[in-house]
C-alpha positions as CSV (number, residue, x, y, z in Angstrom):
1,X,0.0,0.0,0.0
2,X,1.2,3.6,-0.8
3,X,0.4,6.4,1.3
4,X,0.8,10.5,0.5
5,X,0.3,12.6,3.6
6,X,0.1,16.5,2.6
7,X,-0.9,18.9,4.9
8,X,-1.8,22.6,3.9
9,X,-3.3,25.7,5.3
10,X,-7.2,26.8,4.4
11,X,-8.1,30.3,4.4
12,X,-11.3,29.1,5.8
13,X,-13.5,28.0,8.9
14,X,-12.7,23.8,8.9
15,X,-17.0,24.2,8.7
16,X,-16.2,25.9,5.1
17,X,-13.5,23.9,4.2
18,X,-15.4,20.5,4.9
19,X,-18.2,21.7,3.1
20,X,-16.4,22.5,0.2
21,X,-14.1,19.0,-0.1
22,X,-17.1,16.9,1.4
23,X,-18.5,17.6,-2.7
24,X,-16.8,15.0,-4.7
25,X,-18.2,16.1,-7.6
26,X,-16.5,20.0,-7.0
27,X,-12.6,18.1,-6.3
28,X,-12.7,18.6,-10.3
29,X,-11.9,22.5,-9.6
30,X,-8.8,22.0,-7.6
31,X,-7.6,18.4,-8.5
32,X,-6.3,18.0,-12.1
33,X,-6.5,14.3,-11.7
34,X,-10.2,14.5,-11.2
35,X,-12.0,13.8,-14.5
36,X,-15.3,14.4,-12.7
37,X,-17.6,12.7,-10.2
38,X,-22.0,11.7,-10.3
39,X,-23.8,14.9,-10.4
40,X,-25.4,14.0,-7.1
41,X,-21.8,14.6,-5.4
42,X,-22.1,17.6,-5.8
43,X,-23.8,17.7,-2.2
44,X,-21.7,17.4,0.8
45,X,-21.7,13.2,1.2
46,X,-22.9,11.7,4.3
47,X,-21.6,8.6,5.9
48,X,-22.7,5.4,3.9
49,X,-23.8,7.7,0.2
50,X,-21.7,6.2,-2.4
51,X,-20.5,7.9,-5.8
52,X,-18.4,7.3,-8.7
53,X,-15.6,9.4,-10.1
54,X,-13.5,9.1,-12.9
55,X,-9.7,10.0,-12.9
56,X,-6.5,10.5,-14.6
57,X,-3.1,9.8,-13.1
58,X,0.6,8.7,-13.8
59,X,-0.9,8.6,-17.5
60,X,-4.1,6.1,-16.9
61,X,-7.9,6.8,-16.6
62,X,-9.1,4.7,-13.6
63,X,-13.1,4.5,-12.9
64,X,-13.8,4.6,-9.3
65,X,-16.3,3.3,-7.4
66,X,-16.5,5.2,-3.9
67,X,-18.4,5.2,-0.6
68,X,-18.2,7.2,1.9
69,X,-17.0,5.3,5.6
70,X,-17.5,8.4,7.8
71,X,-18.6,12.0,7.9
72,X,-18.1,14.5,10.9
73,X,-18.9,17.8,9.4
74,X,-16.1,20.2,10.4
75,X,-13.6,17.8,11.2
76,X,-13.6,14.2,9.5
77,X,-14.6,13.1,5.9
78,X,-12.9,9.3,5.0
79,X,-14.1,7.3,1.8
80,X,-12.7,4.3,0.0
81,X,-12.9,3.4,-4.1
82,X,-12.4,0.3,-5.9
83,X,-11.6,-0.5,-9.3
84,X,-12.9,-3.3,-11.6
85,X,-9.0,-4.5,-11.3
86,X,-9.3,-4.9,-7.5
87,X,-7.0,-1.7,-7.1
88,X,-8.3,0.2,-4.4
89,X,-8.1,3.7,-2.7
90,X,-8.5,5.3,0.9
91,X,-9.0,9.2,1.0
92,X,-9.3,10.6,4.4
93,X,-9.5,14.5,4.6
94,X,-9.1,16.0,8.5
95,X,-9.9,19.4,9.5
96,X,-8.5,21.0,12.6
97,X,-8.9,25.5,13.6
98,X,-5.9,27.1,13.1
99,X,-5.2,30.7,13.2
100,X,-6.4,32.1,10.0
101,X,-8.3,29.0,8.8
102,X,-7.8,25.6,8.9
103,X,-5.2,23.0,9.0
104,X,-6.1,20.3,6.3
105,X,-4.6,17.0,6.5
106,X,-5.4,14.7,3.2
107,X,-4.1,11.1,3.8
108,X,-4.4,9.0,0.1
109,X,-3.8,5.6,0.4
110,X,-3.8,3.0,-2.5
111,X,-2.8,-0.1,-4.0
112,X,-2.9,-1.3,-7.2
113,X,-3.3,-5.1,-8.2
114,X,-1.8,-5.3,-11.6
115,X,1.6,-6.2,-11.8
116,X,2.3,-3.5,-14.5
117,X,1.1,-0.4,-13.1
118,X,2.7,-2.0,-8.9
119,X,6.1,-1.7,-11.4
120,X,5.2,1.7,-12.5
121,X,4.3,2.8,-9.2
122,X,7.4,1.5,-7.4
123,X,9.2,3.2,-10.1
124,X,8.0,6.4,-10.8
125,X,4.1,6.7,-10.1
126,X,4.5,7.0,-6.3
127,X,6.5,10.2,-6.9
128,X,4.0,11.4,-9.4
129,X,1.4,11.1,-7.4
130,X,3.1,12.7,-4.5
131,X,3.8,15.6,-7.0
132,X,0.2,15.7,-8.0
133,X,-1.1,15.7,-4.2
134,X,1.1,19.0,-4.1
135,X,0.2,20.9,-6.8
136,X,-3.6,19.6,-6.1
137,X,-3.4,21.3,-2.5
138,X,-1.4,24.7,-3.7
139,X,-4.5,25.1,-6.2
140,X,-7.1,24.4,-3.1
141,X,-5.3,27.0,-1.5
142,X,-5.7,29.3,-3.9
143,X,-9.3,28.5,-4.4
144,X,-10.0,29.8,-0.6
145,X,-7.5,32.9,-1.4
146,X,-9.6,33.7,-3.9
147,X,-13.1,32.9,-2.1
148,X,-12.0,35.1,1.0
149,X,-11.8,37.9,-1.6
């Protein structure tokens, strides 16, 4: 199993912030790798709704299959996907007040099943990943910037 931990600074309430990154269907705005979620996500998700989203990563378009395992507005949203290969992928997003905003945790966890793309990961796909994580929370950042305006 891989796991990216990236933590970042909101300028918003952790209330806003959930609200805005509990909308699977809205991660399209900030997260290049996000092809786009079920129209219905564009609510904030409770615990047990389930969705599917289609990405792009490391090259590959994946089709995921998500539900959501817990949701504690203001502090806690946590889902798992699965692909039709048996790959699979943890998301937990953790909100915490901070002066100014909000300290945002995001802990991705995956692992793929085919042998090809566990090569491509160990290789170079962890670290591309880890690169998109980054640039994914810089542009969430930038969407709050904005939104404080």
């Amino acid at each position: 199993m891989t796991r990216h931990v990236t933590v970042t600074q909101l300028a918003a309430s952790p209330q806003a912030a959930y609200d805005y990154l509990s909308r699977p269907a809205r991660w399209r705005e900030w997260h290049h790798s996000s092809l786009g979620a079920q129209e219905h996500a564009l609510e904030s998700l409770p615990t047990g709704a389930k969705f599917e989203e289609d990405i792009r990563t490391v090259g590959f378009t994946r089709h995921l299959r998500w539900q959501v395992l817990e949701a504690r507005p203001g502090e806690r949203w946590e889902a798992m996907a699965s692909m039709e290969d048996g790959s699979t992928v943890r998301l937990l997003y953790e909100f915490a007040a901070q002066a100014g905003g909000t300290r945002f945790t995001r802990t991705l966890e995956y692992a793929v099943v085919p042998l090809g793309l566990r090569l491509l990961n160990a290789t170079v796909g962890a670290l591309k990943v880890r690169l998109e994580s980054r640039q994914a929370l810089q542009r969430l950042q930038q969407h709050f910037v904005a939104t404080a305006r």
